[in-house]
DOFI-848229 format. One line per 2 residues: number of its first residue (from 1); their letters; for each residue x, y, z of C-alpha. Coordinates in Angstrom, 3 decimals. Example, Ala and Ser with C-alpha at 12.3 -4.5 7.8 and 13.67 -1.06 7.14 Angstrom:
REM residues 2
1	AS	12.300/-4.500/7.800 ~ 13.670/-1.060/7.140
REM end
This chain:
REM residues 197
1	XX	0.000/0.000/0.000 ~ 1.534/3.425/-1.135
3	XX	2.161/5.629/1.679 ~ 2.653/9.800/1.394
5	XX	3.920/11.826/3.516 ~ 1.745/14.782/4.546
7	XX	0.362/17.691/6.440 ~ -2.597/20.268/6.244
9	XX	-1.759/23.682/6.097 ~ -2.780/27.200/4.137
11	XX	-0.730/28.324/0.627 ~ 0.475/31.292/0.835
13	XX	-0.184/33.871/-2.127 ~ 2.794/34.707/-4.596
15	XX	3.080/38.333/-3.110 ~ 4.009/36.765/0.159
17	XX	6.316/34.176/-0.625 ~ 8.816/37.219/-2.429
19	XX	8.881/39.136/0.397 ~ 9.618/36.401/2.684
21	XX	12.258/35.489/-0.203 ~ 13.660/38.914/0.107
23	XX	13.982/38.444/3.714 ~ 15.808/35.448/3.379
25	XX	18.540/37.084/0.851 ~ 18.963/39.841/3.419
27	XX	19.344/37.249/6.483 ~ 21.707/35.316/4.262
29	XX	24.597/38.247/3.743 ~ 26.437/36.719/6.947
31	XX	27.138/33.329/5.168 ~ 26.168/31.059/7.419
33	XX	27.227/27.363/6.099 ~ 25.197/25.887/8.803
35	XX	22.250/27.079/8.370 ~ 19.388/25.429/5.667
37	XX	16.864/28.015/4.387 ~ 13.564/27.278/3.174
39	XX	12.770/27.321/-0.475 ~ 10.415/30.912/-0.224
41	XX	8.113/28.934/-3.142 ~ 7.322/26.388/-0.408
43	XX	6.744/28.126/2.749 ~ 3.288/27.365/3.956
45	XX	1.296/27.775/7.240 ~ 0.938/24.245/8.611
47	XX	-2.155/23.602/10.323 ~ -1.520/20.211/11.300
49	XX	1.245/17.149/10.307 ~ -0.099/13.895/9.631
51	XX	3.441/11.981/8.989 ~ 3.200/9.073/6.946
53	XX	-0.483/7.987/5.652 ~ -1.838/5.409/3.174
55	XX	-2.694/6.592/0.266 ~ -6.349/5.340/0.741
57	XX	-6.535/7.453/3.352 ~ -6.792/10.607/1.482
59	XX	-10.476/10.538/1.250 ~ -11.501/10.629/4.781
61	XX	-8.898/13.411/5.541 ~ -10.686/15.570/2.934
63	XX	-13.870/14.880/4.839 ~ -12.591/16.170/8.047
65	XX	-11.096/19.319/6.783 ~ -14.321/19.875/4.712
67	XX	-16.395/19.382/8.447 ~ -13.593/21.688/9.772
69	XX	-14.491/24.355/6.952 ~ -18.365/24.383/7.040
71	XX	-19.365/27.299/8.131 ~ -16.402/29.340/8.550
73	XX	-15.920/32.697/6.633 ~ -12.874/33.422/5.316
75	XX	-10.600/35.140/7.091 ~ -7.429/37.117/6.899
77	XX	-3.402/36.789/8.186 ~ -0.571/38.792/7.854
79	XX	2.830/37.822/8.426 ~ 4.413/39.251/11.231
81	XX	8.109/39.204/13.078 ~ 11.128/37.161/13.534
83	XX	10.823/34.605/16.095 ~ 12.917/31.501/16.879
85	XX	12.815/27.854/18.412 ~ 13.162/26.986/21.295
87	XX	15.171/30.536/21.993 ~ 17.026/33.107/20.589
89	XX	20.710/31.498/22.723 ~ 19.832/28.045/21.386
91	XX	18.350/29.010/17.786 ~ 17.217/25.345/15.589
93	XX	14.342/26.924/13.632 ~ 13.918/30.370/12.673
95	XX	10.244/31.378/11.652 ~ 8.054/34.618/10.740
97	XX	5.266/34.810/13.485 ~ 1.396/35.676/11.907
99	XX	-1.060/38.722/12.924 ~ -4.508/39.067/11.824
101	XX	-7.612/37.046/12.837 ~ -5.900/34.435/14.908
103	XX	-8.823/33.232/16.901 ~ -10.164/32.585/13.621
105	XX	-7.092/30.693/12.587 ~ -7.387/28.374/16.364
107	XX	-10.829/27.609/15.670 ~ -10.456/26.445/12.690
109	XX	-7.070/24.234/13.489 ~ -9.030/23.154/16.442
111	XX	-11.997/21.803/14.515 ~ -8.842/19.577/12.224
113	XX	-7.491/18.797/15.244 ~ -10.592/17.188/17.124
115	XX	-11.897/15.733/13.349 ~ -8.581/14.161/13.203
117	XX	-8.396/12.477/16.563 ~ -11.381/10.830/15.535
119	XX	-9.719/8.782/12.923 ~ -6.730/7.847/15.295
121	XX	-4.261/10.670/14.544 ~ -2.419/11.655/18.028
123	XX	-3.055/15.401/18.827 ~ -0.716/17.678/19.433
125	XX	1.159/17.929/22.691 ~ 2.169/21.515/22.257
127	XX	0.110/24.740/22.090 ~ -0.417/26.125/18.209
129	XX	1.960/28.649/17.555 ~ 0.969/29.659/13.937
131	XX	4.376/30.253/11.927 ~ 5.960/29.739/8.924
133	XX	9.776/28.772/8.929 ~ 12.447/30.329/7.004
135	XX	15.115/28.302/8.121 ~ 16.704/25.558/10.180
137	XX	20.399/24.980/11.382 ~ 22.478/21.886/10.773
139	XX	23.143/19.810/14.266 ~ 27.026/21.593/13.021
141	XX	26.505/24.875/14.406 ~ 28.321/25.374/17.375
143	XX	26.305/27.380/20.499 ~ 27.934/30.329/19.644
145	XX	27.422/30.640/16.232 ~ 23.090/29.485/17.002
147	XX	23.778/32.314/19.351 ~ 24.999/34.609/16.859
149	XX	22.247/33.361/14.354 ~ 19.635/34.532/16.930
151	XX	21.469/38.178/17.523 ~ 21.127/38.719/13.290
153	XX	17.208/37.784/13.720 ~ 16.843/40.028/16.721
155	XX	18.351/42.655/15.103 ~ 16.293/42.243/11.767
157	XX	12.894/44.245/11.384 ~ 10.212/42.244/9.532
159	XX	6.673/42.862/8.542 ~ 4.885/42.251/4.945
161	XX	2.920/44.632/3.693 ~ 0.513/41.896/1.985
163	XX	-2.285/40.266/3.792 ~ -2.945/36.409/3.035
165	XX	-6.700/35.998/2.684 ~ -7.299/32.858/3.878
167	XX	-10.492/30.778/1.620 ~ -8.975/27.633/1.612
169	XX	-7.033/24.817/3.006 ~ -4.984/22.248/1.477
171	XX	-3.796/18.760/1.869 ~ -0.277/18.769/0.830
173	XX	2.022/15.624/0.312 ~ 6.117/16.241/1.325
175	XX	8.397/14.108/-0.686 ~ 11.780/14.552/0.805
177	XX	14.552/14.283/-1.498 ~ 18.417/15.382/-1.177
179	XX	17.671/19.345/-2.139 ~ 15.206/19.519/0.261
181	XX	11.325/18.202/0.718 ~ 9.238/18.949/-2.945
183	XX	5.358/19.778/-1.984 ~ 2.318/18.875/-4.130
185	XX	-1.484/19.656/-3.495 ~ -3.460/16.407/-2.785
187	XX	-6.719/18.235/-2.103 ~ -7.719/21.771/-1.793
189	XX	-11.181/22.683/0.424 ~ -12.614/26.072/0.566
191	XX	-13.690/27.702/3.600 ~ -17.610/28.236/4.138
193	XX	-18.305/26.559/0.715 ~ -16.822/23.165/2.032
195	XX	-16.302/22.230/-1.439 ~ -13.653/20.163/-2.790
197	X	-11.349/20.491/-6.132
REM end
């Protein structure tokens, strides 16, 4: 049985992803060998992983999200500042933090994550922090240079001047090669319209 590796999450809109690309290329000046960006064409807002899954299984995943989407307007983000896992002394993931309608955004991650526990997938143990990552550092960097790392964030200003109007979610598959994981759409549902194409 074919297995796929996936997650839910939201697509971000062109506009976005080249400013967030810009603010990689800026971040990037100090030449940091140790650090992995994020392809800016693949940054999305993950709503929720669901590792490895059959294939079959596809189906009944788009039936949760579209129960998760049924009567909720669309609703709008904007991408906000620099923030850092687990903390700026011990940097291992560097993301852009979100604005906008976040109680929105819980509820609707919520209503996934309760659908989802229903067919056996283990919720999360950790509070949703809604964030998209630009970048994650090798297990090479030293804790001076992750400290370093997090002093360049700190010191960077951030904040897009495009919203991200959030009308659908998606069902995205992750196929991880050497150059990094490639992303394709598996199934797209729209918010309030709970329909599927």
């Amino acid at each position: 049985m074919e297995e796929v590796r996936s997650f839910i999450a939201i697509e971000l809109p062109e506009p976005v992803r080249l400013e967030l690309g810009q603010l990689e290329a800026r971040l990037k000046a100090g030449r940091q060998p140790w650090v992995r960006w994020v392809d800016p064409g693949s940054i999305h807002l993950t709503l929720k992983f669901l590792g490895n899954i059959s294939i079959n299984r596809v189906g009944e995943v788009t039936s949760v999200m579209e129960e998760a989407a049924r009567g909720m307007p669309p609703f709008q983000l904007k991408v906000g500042s620099l923030g850092v896992f687990p903390n700026w002394k011990r940097v291992q993931v560097a993301w852009v933090g979100m604005s906008g309608e976040l109680d929105k955004l819980g509820q609707l991650q919520q209503r996934l994550e309760s659908g989802l526990a229903r067919l056996g997938f283990p919720a999360e143990g950790r509070a949703f922090t809604p964030h998209l990552t630009i970048a994650r550092l090798s297990n090479r960097a030293s804790p001076n240079e992750r400290q370093q790392f997090g002093q360049l964030l700190a010191s960077n200003r951030f904040e897009s001047v495009h919203r991200i109007d959030v009308d659908a979610i998606s069902l995205m598959r992750s196929q991880l090669t050497r150059e990094g994981a490639i992303y394709s759409r598996l199934s797209l549902v729209r918010l309030a319209e709970h329909q599927t194409r």
